[in-house]
N, C-alpha and C positions, 0 to 999 in steps of 0.2 A: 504494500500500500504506500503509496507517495506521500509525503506530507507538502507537497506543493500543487499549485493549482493543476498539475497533470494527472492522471491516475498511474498507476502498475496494470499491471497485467493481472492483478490476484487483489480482490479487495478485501480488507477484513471487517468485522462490523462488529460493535461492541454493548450487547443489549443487557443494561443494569432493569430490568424491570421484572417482577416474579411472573407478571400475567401480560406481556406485552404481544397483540397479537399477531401472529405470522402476515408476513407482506409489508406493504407500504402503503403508507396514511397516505391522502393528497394534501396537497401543498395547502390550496386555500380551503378556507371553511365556508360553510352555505351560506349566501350573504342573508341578512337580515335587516330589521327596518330601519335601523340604524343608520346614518351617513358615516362615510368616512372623513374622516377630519378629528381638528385637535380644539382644545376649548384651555382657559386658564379658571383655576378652580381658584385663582389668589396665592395661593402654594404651592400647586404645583400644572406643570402640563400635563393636560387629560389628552388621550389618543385613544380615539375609535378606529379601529381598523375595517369597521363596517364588517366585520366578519362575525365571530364569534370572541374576542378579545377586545379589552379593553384596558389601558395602561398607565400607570402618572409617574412623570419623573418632577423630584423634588427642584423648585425654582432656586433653594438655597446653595444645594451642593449635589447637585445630578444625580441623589440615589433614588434609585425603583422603587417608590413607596408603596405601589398596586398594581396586581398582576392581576385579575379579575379575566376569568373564562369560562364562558356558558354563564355564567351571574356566581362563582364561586370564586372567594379570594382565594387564590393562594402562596400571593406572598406573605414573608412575615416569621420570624420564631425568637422570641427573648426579646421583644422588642424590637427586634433590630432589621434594618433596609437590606437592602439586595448592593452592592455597590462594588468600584474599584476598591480594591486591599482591604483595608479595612474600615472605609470609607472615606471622601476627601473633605477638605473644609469648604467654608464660603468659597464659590467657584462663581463664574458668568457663566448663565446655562441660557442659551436658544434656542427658539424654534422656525423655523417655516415649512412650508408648503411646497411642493413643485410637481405641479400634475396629481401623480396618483402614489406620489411619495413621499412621508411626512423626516424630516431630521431635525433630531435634538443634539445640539450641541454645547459640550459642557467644558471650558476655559480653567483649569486650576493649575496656576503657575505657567509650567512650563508644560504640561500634560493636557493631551485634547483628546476628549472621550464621545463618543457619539451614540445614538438611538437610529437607527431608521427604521419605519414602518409603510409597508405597501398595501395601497387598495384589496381587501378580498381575502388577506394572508394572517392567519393566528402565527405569525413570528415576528420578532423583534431581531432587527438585525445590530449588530455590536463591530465598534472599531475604536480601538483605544493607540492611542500616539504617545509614546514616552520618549520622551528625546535628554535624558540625562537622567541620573541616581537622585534626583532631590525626592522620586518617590522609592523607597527601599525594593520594595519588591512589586510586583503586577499581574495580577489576578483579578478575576472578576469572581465574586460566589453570589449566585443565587440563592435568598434563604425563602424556605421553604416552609409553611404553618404545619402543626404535627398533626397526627391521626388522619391524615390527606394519602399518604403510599405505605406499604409495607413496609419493613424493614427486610428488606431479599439480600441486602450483603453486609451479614451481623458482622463479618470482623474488621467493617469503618464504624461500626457503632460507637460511638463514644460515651455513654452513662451508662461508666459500671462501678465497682467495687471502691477502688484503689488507684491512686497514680505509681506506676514502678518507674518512671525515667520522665525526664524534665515536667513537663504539663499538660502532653498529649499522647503517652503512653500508659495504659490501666489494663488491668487486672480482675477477674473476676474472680469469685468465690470457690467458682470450680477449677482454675488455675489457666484458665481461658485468657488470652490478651486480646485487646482493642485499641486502635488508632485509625485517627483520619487518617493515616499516614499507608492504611496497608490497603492499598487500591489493586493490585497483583499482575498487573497492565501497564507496559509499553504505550507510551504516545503511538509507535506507529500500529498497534492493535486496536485503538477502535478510534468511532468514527463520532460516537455520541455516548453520553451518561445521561442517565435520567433514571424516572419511574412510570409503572401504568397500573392504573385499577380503578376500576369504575366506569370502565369508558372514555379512561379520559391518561392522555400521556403527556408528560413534562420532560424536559430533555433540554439538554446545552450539547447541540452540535458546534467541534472545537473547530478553530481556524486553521490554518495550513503550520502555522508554527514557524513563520519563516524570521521572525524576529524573537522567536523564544531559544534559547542554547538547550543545549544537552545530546543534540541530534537523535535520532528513532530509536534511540531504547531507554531514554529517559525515561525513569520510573517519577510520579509526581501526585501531588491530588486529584481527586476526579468529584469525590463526593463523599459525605458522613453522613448518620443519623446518628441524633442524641434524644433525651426524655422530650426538648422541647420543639424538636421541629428538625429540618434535613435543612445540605446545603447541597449544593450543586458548583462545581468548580470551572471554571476555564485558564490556566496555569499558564501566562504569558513570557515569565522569566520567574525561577525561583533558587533561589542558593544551595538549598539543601540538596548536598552530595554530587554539588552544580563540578561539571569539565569543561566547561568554557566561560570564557567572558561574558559577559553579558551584551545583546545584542540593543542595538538602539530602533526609532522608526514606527510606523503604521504598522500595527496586527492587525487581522481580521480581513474579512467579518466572521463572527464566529454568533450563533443563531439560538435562540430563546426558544423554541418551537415547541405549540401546543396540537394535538393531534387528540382525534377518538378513541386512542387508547393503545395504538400503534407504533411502528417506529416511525420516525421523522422521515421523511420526503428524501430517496437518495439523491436530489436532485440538489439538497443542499450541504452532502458531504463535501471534507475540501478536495478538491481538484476535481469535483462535477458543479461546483455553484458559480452561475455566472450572475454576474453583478452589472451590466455592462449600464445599468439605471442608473448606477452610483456612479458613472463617470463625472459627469457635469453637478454633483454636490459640494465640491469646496471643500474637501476633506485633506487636510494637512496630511501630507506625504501618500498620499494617492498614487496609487500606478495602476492602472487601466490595463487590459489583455494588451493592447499595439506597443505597449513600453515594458513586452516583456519576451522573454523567449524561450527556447527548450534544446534540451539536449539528448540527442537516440545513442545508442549503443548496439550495432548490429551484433555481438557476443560476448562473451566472455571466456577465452578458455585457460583449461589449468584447474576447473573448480574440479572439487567432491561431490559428485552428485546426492551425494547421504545428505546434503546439509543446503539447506534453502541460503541465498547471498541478496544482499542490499547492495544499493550504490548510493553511496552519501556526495554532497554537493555542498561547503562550507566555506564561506570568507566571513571576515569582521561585520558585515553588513547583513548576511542572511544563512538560513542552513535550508536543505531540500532534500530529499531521500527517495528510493522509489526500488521497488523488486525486481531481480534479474528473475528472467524467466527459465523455468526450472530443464526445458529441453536445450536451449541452446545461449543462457546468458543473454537474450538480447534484454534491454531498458529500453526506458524513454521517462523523462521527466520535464513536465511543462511547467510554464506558469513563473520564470525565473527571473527573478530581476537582472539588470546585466552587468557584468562583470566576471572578475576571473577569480574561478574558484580552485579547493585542492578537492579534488573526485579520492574516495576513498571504496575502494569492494570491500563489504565484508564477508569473511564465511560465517554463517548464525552471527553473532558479534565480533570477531576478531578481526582486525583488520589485515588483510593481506595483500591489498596494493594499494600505492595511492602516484595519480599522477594531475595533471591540472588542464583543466577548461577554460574556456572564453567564452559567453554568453553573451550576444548581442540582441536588441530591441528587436523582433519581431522577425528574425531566425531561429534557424536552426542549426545547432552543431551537431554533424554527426558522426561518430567515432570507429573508427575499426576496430578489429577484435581486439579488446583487453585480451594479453597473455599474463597469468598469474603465473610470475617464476617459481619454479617447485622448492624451492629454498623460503621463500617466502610465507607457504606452510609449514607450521612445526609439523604438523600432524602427520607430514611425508615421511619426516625423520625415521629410518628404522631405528627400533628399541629392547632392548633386551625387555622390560618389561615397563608398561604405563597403566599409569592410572587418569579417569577421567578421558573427555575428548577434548582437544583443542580446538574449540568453538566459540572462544572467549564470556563462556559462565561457565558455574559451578554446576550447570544442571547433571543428573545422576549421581551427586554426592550424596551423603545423610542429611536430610533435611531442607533438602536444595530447593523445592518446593514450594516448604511451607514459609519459607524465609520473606518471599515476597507478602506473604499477607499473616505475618505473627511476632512477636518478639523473642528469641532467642532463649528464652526464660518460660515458653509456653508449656502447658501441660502436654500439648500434641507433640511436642518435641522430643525426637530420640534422643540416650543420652549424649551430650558432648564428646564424653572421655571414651576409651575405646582401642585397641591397638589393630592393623590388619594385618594380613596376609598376603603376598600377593598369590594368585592364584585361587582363591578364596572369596569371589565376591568382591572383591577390593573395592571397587569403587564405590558399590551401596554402604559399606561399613567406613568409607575415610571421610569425615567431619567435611560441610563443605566453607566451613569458617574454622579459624584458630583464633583463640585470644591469648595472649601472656599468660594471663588469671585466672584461666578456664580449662583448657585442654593443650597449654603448650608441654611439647615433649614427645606426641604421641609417639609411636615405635610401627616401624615398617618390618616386617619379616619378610625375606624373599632368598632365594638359592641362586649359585653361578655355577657354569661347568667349569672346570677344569683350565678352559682356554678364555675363559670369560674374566677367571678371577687371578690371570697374569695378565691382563691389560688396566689400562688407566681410563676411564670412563665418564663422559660426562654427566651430571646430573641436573635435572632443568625443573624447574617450580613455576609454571602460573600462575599468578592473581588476577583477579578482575576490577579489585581495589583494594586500600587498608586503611585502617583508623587509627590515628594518633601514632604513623609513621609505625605498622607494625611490619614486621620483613620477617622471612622466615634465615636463622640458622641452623645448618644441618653438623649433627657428627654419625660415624662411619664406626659401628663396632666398637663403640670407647675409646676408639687408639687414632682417630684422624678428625679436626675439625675443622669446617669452613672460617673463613673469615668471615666478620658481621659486613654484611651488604649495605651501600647507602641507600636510602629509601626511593624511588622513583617520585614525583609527582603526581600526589593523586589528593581530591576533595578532602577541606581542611575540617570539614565539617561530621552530623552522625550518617552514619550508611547500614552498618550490619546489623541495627536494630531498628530500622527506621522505616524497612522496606524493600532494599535496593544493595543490590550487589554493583550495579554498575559503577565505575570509575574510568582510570587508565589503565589497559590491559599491559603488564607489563611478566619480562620472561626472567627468571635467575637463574644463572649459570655457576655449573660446582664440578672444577676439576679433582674429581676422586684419583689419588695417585693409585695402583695395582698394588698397592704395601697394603692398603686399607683396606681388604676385602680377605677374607675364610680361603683358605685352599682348601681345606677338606669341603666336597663337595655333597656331603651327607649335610654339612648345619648349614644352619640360615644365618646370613647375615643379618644386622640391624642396621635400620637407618630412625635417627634420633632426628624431629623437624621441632626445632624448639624459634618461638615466637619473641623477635628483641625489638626494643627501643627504650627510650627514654622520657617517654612521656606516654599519655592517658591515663586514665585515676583505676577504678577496681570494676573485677567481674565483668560483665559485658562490654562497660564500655574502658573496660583495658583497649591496650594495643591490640590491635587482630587483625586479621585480614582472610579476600575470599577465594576459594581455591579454582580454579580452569582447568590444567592437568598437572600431572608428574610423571617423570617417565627417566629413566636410566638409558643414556644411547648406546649401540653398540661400538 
């Protein structure tokens, strides 16, 4: 799936709703006697869509004070608006008219945020302009009144028991963990969040992301429910366990859509929604389809066909993404602003080429085959014995799983500690995080021949990130020990209890000399992986880090 106005060739689609019914809702709702148009209530601006929605944005500080559809509210919980972050202050909020399309535009500082609504359509369209840090973070949440959707994804529920880590990590009675935090989805896996029941569907279709970092496998919010009411997220740039800069610029539009109880109209996922109404709006940093371009890729070869590949699209100014297609590697990702990018393949997440693009206004660049150099996979490497795939996650370790949506401390979680085998199931049994505090030390068992264990061998550790500069140190039988590693660059922030294994993929190398290794080839070797650094405080959030593979080469 593309995170830019073009599609893939493979689309995914991501439906948070317990009863949401198969198909596609239509775009507009059945008009009503209603006119469309906007009224000032003194407070705020009223928007009839003439459809079946009706909306007010506050005159004060541009937050969505009333969502009202079919004649039911449903914004609203704790008091509190629908708004950017965490709301803005006094702002210049306007409005006008143009045809059959109504925009609200809302002025705070340096930050331009927008409304639009079209004749006939229950959606509210969204574009939010950040052009420097004087706002921390950028987000829109929808808040949501309670007893309105089920609760169908308990572990973002947030009213439970206990807090066990900072203020959005808790604990139940039964040893259950909840956070906003555990959404268990990739940006580039779905297409929309919401809820449906009743007849009646709620949803935030997200924007292309082209000014938000992290690139497609950013893990982020999406949406909670607590005792008083849900929120609904669209996650524009956010720090947490953030790999890149932060981008500046026009996001959006990313879409409010109210439906009979269905999913959203795919008509307004990103890279099928055409906007081409909003050209002539006056929307601060605006780019139009003719001020953008695309990039084909007739293949890719050199890949693992085992393993589905991206192609990412990244400079200081925008990120874009899109699926190689699984018979012959071709791409194609549209919808690009222009300029020159670093093109990145990955195999599942690892990156294994990267070379650089030109993107011009209303071209097309189109590439010849990418050759993936076979050294540029580890995974080619023969090995005397590996654990894990080089895929760049920890998926198929212990726990690899539930990580994305529990904290480390769950009752569903197997134990930490643990020693393997190899030959033994190894990789369901080797932890797919280590902390200092927790499980550093575990012990690898494995045998050499004869001719294995007179040579010198390298030894190679994947992570997919670490926390508070955790690296792994390895010793060999008690009698050989690594040097401590300097730590790679990776998120200064929480990761392994947060949600999110993603970071920088990065590889360690350990020349094992032939001294350290058993000649008798009846015992097993040990290999000791003990977890260093210098900093993080205790238990989970010690130093740690998440595992990829390991493997001993030949």
């Amino acid at each position: 799936m593309s995170g830019s106005h073009g599609r893939s060739v493979r689309r995914r689609t991501f439906v948070l709703g317990a009863t949401a019914a198969a198909g596609t809702a239509a775009l507009a709702g059945t008009a009503r006697a209603a006119a469309f148009g906007w009224s000032d209530d003194g407070s705020n601006y009223v928007v009839d869509t003439g459809a079946n929605l009706v909306f007010k944005v506050s005159k004060t500080n541009g937050d969505l004070t009333s969502l009202v559809y079919r004649g039911t509210e449903y914004q609203g919980y704790g008091g509190m608006n629908s708004h950017i972050e965490s709301g803005l202050g006094t702002s210049t909020v306007t409005v006008r008219q143009s045809g059959s399309t109504i925009l609200i535009s809302v002025a705070y500082g340096t930050l331009r945020h927008y409304y639009a609504a079209r004749s006939g359509e229950n959606n509210i369209y969204l574009w939010t302009d950040k052009a420097d840090t004087s706002v921390s973070a950028t987000r829109y949440i929808l808040r949501v009144k309670k007893g309105l959707f089920l609760n169908d994804e308990p572990d973002s529920y947030t009213y439970t028991n206990s807090t066990i880590e900072a203020s959005d990590v808790f604990a139940k009675s039964d040893g259950q963990t909840r956070s906003k935090h555990y959404a268990k989805r990739r940006v580039t896996d779905y297409d929309y969040v919401g809820w449906s029941a009743g007849g009646v569907g709620l949803w935030i279709v997200r924007s292309n992301h082209e000014k938000a970092s992290g690139g497609p496998f950013y893990r982020s919010l999406l949406r909670h429910q607590s005792a008083d009411g849900g929120g609904l997220y669209e996650i524009l740039y956010y720090g947490q366990n953030q790999t890149e800069a932060q981008r500046f610029g026009l996001q959006g539009p990313y879409v409010i859509a109210l439906t009979d109880g269905g999913a959203p109209s795919s008509s307004l996922f990103p890279g099928t929604l055409t906007t081409s109404w909003a050209d002539s709006l006056g929307m601060s940093g605006y780019v139009g389809a003719n001020g953008r371009g695309k990039v084909a890729g007739v293949g890719i070869s050199g890949r693992n066909t085992a393993y589905p590949y991206t192609v990412g699209l990244a400079n200081s100014a925008a990120q874009y993404w899109g699926s190689a297609r699984a018979s012959d590697g071709y791409f194609s990702i549209g919808g690009v602003l222009p300029g020159t990018y670093t093109l990145t393949v990955f195999k599942g997440e690892l990156a294994v080429y990267t070379g650089s693009v030109t993107v011009t206004a209303g071209g097309t660049t189109t590439l010849n085959t990418i050759a993936i150099p076979s050294s540029n996979d580890p995974g080619n490497a023969s090995a005397i014995w590996r654990i894990g795939d080089w895929n760049g996650t920890p998926s198929g370790f212990k726990n690899a799983d539930l990580m994305t949506y529990a904290h480390p401390s769950d009752v569903r979680a197997a134990a930490w500690t643990g020693n393997v085998v190899v030959g033994n199931n190894e990789t369901a049994f080797f932890p797919c995080y280590l902390w200092k505090d927790v499980n550093s030390g575990i012990l690898v068992y494995f045998k050499l021949t004869a001719a294995q264990a007179a040579a010198a061998h390298t030894l190679r550790i994947g992570v997919t990130t670490a926390y508070a500069n955790g690296r792994p140190q390895v010793t060999v039988n008690d009698t050989w020990t690594s040097a401590i590693p300097s730590p790679p660059t990776q998120p200064g922030t929480r990761s392994l209890t947060n949600g999110s294994y993603r970071g920088n993929n990065h590889t360690f190398t350990y020349s094992v000399p032939a001294s350290a290794w058993k000649t008798d080839t009846g015992q097993y070797n040990v290999l000791r992986i003990d977890v260093v650094s210098g900093s993080g405080t205790t238990g989970y959030l010690s130093a740690g880090t998440a595992i990829d593979a390991i493997d001993l080469l030949t």
